[in-house]
N, C-alpha and C positions, 0 to 999 in steps of 0.2 A: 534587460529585466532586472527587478531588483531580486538583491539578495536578502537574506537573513542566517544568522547562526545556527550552526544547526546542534542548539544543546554544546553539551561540556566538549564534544568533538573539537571545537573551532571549524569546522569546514564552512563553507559559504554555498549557500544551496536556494536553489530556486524555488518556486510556494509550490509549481507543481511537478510533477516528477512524469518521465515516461515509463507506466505499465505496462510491461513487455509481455505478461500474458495471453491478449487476442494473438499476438502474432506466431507465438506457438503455438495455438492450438487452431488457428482459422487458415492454417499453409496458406500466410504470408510470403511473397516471393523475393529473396533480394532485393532486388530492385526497386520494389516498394518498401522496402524497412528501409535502406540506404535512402531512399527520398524521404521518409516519415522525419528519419533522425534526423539528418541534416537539414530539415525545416526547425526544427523544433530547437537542436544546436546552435543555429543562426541567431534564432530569435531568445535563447538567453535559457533554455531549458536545461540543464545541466545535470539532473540525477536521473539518472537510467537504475530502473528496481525490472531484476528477472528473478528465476529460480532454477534451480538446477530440475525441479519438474515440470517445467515449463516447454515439456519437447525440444525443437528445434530452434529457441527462442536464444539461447545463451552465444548459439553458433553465428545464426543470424546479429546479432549487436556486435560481435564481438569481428566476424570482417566489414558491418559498416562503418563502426566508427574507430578502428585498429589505428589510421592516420589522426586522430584527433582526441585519443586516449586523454591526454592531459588535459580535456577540458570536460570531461566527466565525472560525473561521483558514480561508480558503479557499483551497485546494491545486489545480493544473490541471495539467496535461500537455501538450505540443503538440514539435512535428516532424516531423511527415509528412502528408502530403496531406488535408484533409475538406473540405467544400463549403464555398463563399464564398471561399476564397484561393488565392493564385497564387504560383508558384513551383517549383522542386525540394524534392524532398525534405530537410529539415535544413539548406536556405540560409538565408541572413538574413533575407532578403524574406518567406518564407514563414512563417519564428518571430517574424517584427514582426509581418506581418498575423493569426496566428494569435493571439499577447498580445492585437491589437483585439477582434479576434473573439469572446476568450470573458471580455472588459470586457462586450460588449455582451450577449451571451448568458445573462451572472450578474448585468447589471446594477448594475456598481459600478464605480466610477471608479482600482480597485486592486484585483489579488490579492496576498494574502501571502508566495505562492508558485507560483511557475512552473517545472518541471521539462521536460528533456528527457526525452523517453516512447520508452523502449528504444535508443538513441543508438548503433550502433555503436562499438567503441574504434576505427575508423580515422577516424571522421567524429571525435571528441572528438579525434584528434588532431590535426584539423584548421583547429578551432577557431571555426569562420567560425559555429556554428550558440548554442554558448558568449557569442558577443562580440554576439552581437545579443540574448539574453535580459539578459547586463548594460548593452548600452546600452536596455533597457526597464527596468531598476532606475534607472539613471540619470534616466530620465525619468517615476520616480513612477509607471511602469503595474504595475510587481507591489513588494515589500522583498523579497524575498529569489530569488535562481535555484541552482536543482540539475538531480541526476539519478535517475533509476531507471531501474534495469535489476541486471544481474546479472553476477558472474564476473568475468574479468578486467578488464570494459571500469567496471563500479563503482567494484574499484580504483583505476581511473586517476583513475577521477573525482572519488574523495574525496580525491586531492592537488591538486588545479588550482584556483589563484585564483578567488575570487569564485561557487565551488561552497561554498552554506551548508547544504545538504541534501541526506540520501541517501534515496532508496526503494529497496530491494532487497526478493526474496524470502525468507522465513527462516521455516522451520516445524519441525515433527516429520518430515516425510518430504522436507524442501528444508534442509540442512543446511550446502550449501558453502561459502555469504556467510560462516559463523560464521569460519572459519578466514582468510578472505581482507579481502572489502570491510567487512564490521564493525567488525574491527579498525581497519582502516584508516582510519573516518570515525571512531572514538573515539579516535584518534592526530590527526586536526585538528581534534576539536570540533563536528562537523557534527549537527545536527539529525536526526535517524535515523527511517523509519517504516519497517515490515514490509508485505511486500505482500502475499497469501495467506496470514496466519500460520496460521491452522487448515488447512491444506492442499487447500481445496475441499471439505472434511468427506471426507476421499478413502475412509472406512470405510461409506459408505454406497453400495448397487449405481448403480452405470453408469445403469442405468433411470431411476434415482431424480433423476437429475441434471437441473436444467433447461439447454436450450437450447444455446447455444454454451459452457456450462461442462463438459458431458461433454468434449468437447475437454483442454478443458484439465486437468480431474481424472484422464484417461485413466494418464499417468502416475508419478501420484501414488498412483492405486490399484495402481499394480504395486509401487510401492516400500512402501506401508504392510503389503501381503500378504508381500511378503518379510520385512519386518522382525520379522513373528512379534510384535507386543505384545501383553503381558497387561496392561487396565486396572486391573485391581486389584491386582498390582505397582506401579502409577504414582499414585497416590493416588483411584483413582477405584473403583467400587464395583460396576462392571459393564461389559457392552458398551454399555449407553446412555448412559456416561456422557465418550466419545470428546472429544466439543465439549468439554469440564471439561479434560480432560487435554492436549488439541492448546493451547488459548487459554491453559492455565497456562504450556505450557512458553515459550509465546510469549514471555509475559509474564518468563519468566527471562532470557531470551537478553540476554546482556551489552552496555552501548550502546543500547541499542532505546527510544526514547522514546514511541512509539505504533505501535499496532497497527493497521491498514486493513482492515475486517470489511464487507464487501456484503450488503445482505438488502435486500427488499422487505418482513418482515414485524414490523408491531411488536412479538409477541411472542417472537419469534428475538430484535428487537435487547434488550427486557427481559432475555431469559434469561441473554445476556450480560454485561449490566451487572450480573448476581447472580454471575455466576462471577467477574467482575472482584474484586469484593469480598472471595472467597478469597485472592485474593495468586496469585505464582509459586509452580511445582510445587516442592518441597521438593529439594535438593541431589542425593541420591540418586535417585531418580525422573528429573529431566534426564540423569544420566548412565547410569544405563540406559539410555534412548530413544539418549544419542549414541552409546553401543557398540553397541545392534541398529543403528542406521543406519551406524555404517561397518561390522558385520559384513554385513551385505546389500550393504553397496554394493560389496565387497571380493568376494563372491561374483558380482554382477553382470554379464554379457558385455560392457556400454557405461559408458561413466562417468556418475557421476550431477552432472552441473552445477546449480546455480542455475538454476530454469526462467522465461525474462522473459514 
């Protein structure tokens, strides 16, 4: 698979990334994460993004791919409270022991990357939860620290020293990062990953959804129903062809170095890596989707934000 830069980092990372969240929260069994990853390994997938709230998810990656460590970028999340550590929420104490914690859990003596996971902008501006993931760069426990989240508090965060990475949301029905924090990390260079780029597959019924993701696709499906899209205006050939057109446009979004895609199944992540292979949605086709989206959001009674 091909590579790309990932921002000021230097690292070399592939466009899409394994989302480790289904498999915490949907009791994934070994056995199938160890077969997930090493599909996905094989075929050139190379950034693994968990978080340390992510239940059983940190443990699970960390004895499948423990033998092939050096050919991962491994990505983690941590600032607010999960079992084994002490402290408040986003203090230093709590983001030190938290960096231990998911050393131990993934089994390696470094992550590549350590994010703050949803950070409020009054906590970043406070700093105290920032200066302890760089004194964990300082002392060789992760190379790189960022953020994700969304909206104004992204912004902020793709200007403040010693931020190398951003995670935000950015899809076909999550559009606001494109105007605000995108830019923003492509004006300092930062390493960029999407969070939801296909929007929870939001064209698919509520029913359909597993788990604690109906939650979150809840409203997503209001905003894809409003936006009125035709697939086959957008280079795609039908209503089954939804996953083709959300992952294209993804894949256009200006800045965006990878994509963060969750599945539990190896033939979702296959089908994937066969749309990858089309390229980004063609010019016209993106700008379509962005005028239905701001003409829906424009008709809307709430603002539509970046949802963290």
């Amino acid at each position: 698979m091909e590579k790309t830069t990932f921002g000021r980092t230097g690292l070399q990372v592939s466009r899409i990334a394994f989302g480790a969240g289904p498999i915490g929260y949907l009791d994934s069994s070994q056995a199938q994460v160890a077969a997930l990853l090493g599909l996905l390994l094989d075929r050139g997938v190379n950034v693994i993004d968990t978080a340390a709230a992510y239940l059983g998810s940190e443990e699970l990656i960390g004895r499948a791919i423990g033998h092939r460590r050096d050919a991962c970028v491994l990505i983690s999340k941590c600032g607010k409270q999960v079992p084994g550590v002490s402290g408040e929420d986003w203090s230093a104490r709590l983001v030190a022991e938290t960096v231990d914690r998911s050393l131990r859990r993934l089994g390696t003596d470094h992550l590549d990357v350590m994010l703050l996971h949803s950070c409020p902008l009054e906590v970043l501006e406070r700093g105290e939860a920032l200066g302890a993931l760089l004194r964990a760069r300082e002392a060789g426990k992760i190379r790189f620290a960022g953020y994700s989240g969304d909206n104004e508090a992204a912004t902020f965060a793709a200007t403040l020293p010693g931020v190398e990475v951003l995670m935000c949301s950015a899809s076909l029905c999550d559009q606001a990062n494109l105007d605000g924090a995108l830019p923003a990390a492509a004006r300092a260079g930062l390493g960029v990953i999407l969070k939801r780029p296909v929007a929870n597959a939001a064209w698919k019924p509520l029913a359909a959804q597993q788990g604690i993701y109906r939650d979150y696709v809840k409203p997503y499906a209001e905003r894809f129903a409003a936006m009125a899209l035709d697939p086959r205006e957008l280079g795609g050939a039908g209503p089954g062809d939804w996953m083709s057109v959300a992952l294209r446009f993804a894949l256009a979004v200006p800045g965006a170095h990878v994509l963060s895609i969750g599945t539990t199944n190896p033939a979702n992540a296959e089908a994937n890596l066969r749309i990858l292979q089309q390229g980004p949605l063609p010019a016209p086709a993106v700008a379509a989707i962005r005028q239905a989206f701001a003409a829906a959001r424009h008709r809307a009674s709430a603002p539509w934000p970046g949802l963290t």
